[in-house]
TORGU-389852 format. One record per residue (C-alpha): z, y, x; residue in three letters. Coordinates in steps of 0.001 Angstrom, whole numbers, plus 500000, padded with zeros to 6 digits. Layout:
N
(r (Z; Y; X); 'ALA') ...
//
This chain:
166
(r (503015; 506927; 479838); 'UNK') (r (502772; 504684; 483049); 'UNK') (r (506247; 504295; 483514); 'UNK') (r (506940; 503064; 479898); 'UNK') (r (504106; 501117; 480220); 'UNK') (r (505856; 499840; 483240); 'UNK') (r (509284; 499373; 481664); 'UNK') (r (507671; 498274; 478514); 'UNK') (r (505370; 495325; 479892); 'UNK') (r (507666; 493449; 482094); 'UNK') (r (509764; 490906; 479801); 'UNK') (r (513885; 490878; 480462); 'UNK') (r (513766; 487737; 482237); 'UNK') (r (511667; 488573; 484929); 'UNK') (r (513980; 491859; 485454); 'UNK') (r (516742; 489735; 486562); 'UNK') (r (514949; 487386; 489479); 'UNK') (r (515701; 487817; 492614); 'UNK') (r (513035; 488366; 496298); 'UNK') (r (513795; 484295; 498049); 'UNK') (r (512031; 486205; 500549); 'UNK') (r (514070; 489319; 501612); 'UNK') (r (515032; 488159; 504983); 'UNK') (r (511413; 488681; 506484); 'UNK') (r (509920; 487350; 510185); 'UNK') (r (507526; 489643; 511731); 'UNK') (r (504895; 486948; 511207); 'UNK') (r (506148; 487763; 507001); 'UNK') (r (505917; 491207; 507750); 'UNK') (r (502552; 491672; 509881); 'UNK') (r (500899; 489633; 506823); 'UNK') (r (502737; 491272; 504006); 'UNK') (r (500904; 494585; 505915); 'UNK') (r (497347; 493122; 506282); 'UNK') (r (497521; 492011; 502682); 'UNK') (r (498597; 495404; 501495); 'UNK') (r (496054; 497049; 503206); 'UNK') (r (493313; 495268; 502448); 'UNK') (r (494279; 494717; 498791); 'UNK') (r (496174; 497573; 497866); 'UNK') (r (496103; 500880; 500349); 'UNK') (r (492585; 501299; 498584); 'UNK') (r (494905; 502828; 495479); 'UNK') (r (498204; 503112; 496440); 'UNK') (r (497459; 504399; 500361); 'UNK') (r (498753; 503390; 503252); 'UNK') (r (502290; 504643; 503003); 'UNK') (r (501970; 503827; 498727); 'UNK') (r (502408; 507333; 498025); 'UNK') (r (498954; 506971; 496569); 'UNK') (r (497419; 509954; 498164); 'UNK') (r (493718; 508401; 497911); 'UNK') (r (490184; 509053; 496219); 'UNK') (r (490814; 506454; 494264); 'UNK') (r (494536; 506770; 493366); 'UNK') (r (494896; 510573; 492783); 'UNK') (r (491554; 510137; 489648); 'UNK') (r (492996; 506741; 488427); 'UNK') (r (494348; 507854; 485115); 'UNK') (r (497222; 507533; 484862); 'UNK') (r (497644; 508441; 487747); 'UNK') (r (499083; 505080; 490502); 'UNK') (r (502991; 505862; 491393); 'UNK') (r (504307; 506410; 494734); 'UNK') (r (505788; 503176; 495288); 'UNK') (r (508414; 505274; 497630); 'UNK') (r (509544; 507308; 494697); 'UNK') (r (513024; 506619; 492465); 'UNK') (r (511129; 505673; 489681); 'UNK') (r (509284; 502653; 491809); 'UNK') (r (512144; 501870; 494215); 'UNK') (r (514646; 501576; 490984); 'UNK') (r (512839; 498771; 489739); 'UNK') (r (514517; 495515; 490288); 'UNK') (r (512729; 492806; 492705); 'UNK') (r (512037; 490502; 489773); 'UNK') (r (509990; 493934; 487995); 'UNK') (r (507970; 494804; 491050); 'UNK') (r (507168; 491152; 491352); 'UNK') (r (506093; 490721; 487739); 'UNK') (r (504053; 493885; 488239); 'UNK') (r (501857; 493009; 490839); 'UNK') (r (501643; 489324; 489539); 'UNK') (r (500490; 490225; 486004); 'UNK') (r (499294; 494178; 486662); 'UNK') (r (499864; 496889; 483654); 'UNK') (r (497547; 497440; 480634); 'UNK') (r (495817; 500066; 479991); 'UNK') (r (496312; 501122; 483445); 'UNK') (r (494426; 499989; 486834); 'UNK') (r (497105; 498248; 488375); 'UNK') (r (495563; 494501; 488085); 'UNK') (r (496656; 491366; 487898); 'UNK') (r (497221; 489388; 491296); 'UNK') (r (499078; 486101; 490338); 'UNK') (r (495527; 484352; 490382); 'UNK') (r (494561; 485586; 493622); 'UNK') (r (497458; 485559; 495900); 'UNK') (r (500418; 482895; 496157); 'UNK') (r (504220; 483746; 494603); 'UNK') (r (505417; 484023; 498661); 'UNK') (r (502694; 486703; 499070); 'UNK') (r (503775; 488933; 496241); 'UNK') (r (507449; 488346; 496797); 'UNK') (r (506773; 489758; 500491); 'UNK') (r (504619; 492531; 498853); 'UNK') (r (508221; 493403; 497201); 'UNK') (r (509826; 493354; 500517); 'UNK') (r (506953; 495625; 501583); 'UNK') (r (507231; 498288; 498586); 'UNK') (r (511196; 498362; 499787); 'UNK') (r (509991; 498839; 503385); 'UNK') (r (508085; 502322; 502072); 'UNK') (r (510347; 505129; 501576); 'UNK') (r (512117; 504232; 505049); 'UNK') (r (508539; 503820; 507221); 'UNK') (r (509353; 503958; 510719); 'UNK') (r (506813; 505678; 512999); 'UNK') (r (506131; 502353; 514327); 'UNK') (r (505560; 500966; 510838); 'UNK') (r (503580; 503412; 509765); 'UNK') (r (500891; 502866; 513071); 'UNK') (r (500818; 498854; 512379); 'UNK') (r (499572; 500153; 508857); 'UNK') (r (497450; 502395; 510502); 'UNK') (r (496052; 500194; 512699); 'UNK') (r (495755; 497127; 509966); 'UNK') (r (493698; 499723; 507971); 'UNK') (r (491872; 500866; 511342); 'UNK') (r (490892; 496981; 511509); 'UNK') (r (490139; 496337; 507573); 'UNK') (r (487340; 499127; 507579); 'UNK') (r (485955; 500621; 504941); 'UNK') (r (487583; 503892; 503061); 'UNK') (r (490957; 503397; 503828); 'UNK') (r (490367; 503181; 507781); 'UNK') (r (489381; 507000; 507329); 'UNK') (r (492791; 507981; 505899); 'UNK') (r (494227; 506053; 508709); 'UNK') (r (492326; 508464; 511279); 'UNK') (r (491326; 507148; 514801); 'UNK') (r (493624; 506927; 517607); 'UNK') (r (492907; 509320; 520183); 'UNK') (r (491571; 507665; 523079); 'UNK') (r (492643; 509486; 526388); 'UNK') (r (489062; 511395; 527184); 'UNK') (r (489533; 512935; 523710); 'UNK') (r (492558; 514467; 524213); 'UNK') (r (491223; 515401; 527542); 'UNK') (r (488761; 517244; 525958); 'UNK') (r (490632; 519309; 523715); 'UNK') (r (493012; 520046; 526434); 'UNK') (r (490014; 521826; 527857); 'UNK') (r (488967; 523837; 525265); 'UNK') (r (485528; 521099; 524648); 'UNK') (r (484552; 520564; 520823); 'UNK') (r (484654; 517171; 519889); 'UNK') (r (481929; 515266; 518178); 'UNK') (r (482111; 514991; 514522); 'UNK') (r (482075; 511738; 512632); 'UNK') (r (479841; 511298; 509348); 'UNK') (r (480345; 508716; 507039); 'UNK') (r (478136; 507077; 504472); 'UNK') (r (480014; 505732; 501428); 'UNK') (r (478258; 502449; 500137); 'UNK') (r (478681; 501995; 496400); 'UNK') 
//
C-alpha cells in the first residue's frame, strides 16, 4: 500500500527532474548527514533501513531507503517525497521547513545508503552520538580505551539506564 501510495502521489513531472546537486563537497555532505539525523534517523534510522521504535510500529511500515524499491525511484520522486511527504502515511511534508538545496542533498544522501562505507556509517554515528536523544542509543557509544581495557580483563562494565521523556 506504501509503495503505490508512493508511485501514486508523486505527479509525472516531478519524476523526470533531475539532483543540480549530485556532485557533493564534504561541507554538502557533513550537513546533508546532520540534517538526516536530526530530522529523519528518528524513523528511517541511521543507515535508512528503518530499524527503529518508531519506524518498525509506523503503519505502514517506513521503507528502507537502501532497498530496490527506494533506490529505483528517480531523483525528481525522492525529492518530491520528502518535499511534500505521503498521505495516509507518516512520511511528512518538509518543503516548508527545509530549503530545495537541503532536500536535493537529502537525495544525494538516500543514494549514499545502500553503499555506506565504514567511515560513513561512524560520521552518522557520531552526528547521532552528538544530536542526542533516541537515536544516539541506536548509534551506541564509542568505546573509550579503559572500557575495552576492562573487558579485556574479564571486569563487568557498568550498565547505562535511560529515561525516555514523552
Amino acid at each position: 500500500m506504501a509503495q503505490n501510495a508512493r508511485k501514486i502521489a508523486t505527479p509525472a513531472d516531478a519524476k523526470t527532474l533531475k539532483n543540480p546537486r549530485q556532485q557533493q563537497t564534504n561541507e554538502m555532505i557533513a550537513e546533508a548527514d546532520e540534517h538526516f539525523v536530526e530530522h529523519c534517523g528518528i524513523c528511517h534510522g541511521i543507515d535508512g533501513r528503518g530499524d527503529t521504535l518508531i519506524g518498525k510500529n509506523l503503519y505502514p511500515k517506513v521503507p528502507d531507503m537502501s532497498a530496490a524499491d527506494t533506490q529505483q525511484l528517480s531523483d525528481g520522486e525522492l525529492y518530491y517525497i520528502i518535499g511534500n511527504g505521503i498521505r495516509l502515511t507518516g512520511m511528512p511534508a518538509w518543503r516548508f521547513e527545509d530549503k530545495p538545496e537541503a532536500i536535493w542533498d537529502l537525495v544525494s544522501l538516500i543514494r549514499r545508503l545502500p553503499k555506506l562505507s565504514p567511515e560513513e556509517l561512524q560520521r552518522l554515528q557520531k552526528a547521532a552520538r552528538e544530536a542526542g536523544g533516541e537515536l544516539s542509543e541506536q548509534a551506541g557509544e564509542p568505546e573509550k580505551k579503559e572500557d575495552s581495557q576492562a573487558s579485556k580483563e574479564g571486569e563487568a562494565k557498568p550498565k547505562h539506564t535511560h529515561i525516555h521523556k514523552h
